[in-house]
C-alpha positions in Angstrom: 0.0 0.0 0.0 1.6 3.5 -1.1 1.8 6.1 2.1 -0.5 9.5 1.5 2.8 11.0 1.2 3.6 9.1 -1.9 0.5 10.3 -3.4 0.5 13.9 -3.2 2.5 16.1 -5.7 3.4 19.7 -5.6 3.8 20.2 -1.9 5.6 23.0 -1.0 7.1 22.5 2.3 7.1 18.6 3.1 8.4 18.8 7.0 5.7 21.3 7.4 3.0 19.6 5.7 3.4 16.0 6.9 1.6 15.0 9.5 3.6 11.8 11.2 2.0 9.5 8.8 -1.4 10.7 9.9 -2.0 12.9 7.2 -0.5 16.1 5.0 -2.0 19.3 4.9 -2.9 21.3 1.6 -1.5 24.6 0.7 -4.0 27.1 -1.2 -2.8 28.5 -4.6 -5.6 30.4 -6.0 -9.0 31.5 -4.5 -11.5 32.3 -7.0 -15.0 34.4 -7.1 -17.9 32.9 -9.0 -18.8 35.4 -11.3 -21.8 34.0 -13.2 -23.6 30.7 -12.4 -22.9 27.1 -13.6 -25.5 24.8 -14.9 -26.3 20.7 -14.8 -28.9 18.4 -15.7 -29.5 14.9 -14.9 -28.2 13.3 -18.1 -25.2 15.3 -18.2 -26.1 16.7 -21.9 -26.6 20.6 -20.7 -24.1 20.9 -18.2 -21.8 24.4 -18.1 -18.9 25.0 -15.6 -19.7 28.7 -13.4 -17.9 31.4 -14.6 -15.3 31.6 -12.0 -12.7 34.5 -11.9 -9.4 34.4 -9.5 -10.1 36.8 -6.3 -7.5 40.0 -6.1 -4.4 39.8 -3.9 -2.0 42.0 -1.9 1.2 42.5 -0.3 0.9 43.5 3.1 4.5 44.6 3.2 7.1 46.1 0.6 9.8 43.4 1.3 6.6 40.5 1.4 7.2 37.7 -1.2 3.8 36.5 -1.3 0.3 38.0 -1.4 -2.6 37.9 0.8 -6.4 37.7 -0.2 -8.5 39.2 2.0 -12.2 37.8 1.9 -15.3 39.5 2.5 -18.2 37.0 4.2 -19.5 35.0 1.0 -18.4 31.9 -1.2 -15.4 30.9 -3.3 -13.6 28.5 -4.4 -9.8 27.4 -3.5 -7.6 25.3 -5.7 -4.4 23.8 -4.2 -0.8 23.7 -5.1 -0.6 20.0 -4.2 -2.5 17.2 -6.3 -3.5 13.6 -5.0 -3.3 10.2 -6.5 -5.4 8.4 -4.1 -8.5 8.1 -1.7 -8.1 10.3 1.2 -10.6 12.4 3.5 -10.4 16.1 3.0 -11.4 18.4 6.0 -10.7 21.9 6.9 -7.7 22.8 8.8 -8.6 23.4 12.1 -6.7 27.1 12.3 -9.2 27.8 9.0 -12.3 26.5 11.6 -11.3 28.9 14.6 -11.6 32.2 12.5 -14.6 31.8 11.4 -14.3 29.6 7.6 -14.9 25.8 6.1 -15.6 24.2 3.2 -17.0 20.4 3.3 -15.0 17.2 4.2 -15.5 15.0 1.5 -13.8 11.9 0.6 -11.8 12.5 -3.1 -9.3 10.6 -5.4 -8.1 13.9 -6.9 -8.4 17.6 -5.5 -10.6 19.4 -7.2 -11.7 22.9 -6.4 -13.6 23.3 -3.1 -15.9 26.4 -1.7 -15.0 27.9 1.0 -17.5 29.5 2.7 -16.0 32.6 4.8 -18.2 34.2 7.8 -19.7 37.6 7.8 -16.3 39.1 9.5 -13.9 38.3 6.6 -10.8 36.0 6.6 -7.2 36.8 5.2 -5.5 33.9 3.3 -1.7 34.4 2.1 -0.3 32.4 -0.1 0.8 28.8 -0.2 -1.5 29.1 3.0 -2.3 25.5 5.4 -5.9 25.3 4.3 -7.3 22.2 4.6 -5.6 18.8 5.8 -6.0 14.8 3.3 -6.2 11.8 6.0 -5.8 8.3 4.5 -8.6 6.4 4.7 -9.2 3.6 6.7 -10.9 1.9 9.3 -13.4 4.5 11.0 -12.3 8.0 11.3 -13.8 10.5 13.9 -13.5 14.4 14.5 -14.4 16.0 17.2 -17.0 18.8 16.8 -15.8 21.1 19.4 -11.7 20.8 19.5 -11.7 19.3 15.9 -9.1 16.7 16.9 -8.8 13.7 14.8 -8.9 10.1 15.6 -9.5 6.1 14.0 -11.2 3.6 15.5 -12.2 0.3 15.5 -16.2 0.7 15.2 -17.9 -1.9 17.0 -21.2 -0.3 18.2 -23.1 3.2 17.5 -21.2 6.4 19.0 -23.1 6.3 21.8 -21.4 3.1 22.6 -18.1 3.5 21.6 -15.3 3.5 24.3 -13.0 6.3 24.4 -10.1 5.2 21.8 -7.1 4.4 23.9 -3.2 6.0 22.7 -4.7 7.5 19.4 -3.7 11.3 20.7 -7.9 12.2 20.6 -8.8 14.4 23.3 -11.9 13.6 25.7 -13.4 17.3 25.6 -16.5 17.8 26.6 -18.0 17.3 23.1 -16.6 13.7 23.0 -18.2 12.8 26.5 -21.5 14.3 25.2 -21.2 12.1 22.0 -21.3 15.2 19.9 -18.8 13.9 17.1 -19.1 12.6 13.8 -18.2 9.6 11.8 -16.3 10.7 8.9 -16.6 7.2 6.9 -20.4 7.4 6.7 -19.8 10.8 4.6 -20.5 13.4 7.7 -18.0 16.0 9.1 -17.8 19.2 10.7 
């Protein structure tokens, strides 16, 4: 079996990315603003991509080598730098979560382009920005829905039932002992 790792081209920092074997998070190159709408049908035979245009950028400083987007509260849509090769689970990075923006974990073979759906305050992104984090999958994976840590289990009975995993780093917060978390291999997230 290859390691997620192995999978992913394009990464631009790997011993900041790589997450010890757990995962590798995904660096945003362009942000985009849909500009007019896309269309589909059910046989496939009308459908039209949206009109997508990429989002203006900044310097913050003179002596800055990359740019900043600075997002009002709306949609868009981010394309990474990296590429994947494989089955993974995408999900939000958890500093992207904590001020105030998402976009939907999904399970992908490739990395297409995902909205981001900012909160009424705004959000700036720079460059090459950690966005959004690919887990391998297997077995049963869980997040926690109030400290967003990250776990896999064995899944022997509902959530309601299932023991506390043991050595797998998850955190018992409140949320866990409430049974507020979801199960990422059924299609759910955050």
């Amino acid at each position: 079996m290859t390691s997620l790792i192995e999978a992913v081209d394009g990464i631009v920092h790997e011993p900041t990315q790589t997450r010890d074997g757990d995962g590798v998070d995904l660096t945003v190159t362009e942000i985009y603003t849909v500009e007019n709408r896309g269309q589909i049908d059910f046989g496939g035979g009308e459908l039209e991509p949206a009109d997508v245009a990429p989002h203006s950028k900044e310097f913050h400083h003179e002596d800055d080598t990359y740019q900043w987007w600075h997002l009002n509260g709306g949609l868009y849509l981010i394309e990474y730098n990296e590429s994947l090769s494989t089955s993974a689970y995408l999900q939000p990075h958890v500093e992207v979560l904590e001020r105030g923006a998402s976009h939907p974990s999904l399970q992908v073979k490739s990395l297409p382009m995902v909205p981001l759906r900012v909160s009424a305050a705004g959000i700036a992104i720079k460059e090459n920005a950690r966005v959004s984090v690919i887990r391998p999958v297997w077995g049963a994976h869980w997040i926690c829905s109030c400290c967003y840590d990250y776990t896999s289990v064995t899944l022997n009975s509902s959530p309601r039932e299932q023991p506390r995993p043991q050595g797998s780093g998850f955190s018992p917060c409140s949320a866990y002992r409430t049974n507020r978390v979801r199960n990422l291999s059924s299609g759910g997230g955050c």
